[in-house]
N, C-alpha and C positions, 0 to 999 in steps of 0.2 A: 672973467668967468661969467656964464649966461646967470642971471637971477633964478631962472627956472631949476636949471641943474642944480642950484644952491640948494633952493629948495626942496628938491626932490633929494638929494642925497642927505640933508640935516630932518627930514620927517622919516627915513630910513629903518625899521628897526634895528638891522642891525648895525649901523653907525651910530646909533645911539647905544647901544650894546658895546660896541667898540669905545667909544668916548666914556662908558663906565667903568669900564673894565681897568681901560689908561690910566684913569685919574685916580679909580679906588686904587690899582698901583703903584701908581706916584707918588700918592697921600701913604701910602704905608712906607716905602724906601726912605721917604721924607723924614717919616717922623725917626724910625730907625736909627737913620744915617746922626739925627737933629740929636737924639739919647746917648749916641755912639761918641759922637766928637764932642758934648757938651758936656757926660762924665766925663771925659779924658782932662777935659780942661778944669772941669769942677775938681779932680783930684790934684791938678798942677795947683788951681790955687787955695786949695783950702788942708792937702794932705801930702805935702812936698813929705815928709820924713816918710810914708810908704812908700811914695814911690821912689826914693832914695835908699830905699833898704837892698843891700842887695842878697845877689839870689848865688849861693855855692860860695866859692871862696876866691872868685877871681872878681874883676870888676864892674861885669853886669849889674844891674841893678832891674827894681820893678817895672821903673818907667820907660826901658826901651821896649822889650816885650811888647809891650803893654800901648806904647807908640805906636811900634810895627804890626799890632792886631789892629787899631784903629786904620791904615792903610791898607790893610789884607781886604779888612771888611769893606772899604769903600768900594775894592776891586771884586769883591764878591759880587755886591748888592746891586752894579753896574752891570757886570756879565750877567744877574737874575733879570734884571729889565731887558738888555740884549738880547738874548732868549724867549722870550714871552713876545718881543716886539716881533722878532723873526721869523717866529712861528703862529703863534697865535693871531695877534692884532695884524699881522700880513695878511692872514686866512681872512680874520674878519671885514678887512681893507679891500681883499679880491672880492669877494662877496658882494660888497655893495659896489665897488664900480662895473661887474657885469651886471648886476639887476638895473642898476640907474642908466647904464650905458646901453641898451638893447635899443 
């Protein structure tokens, strides 16, 4: 890629708009995802007898539930970036490759 275009697309504002937007994004699923999986596993090792309790009168217990939310939510928090990239950060993505591109 030419040195010029580099530059001209990283002094951009709005690819520097776009690369905030990304990251302040990322930085938030991140941590999210990081609180999501890290109680789950904080409660497997330090509060096995709740999540052993179970739930009604048959065999379920707290921690499948409670598993299967941890994977709900990763498939959530995935489809919220997929959305925001597809729409959003694509807009901001056309933006600057016609302004840089003329």
């Amino acid at each position: 890629m030419d040195d010029t275009l580099v530059a001209k697309v990283t002094a951009h504002p709005k690819y520097q708009e776009l690369k905030a937007r990304r990251t302040r994004l990322g930085i938030w699923l991140t941590i999210a995802m990081l609180i999501v999986y890290y109680g789950f596993i904080l409660l497997v090792a330090f509060n096995k007898p709740l999540l052993a309790s179970r739930i009604g009168e048959g065999v379920m217990t707290l921690g499948m539930p409670l598993g299967l939310g941890v994977i709900v939510f990763t498939v959530v928090i995935t489809a919220i970036y997929v959305q925001r990239a597809n729409s959003e950060f694509d807009r901001l993505s056309d933006e600057v490759n016609k302004a840089v591109l003329k």
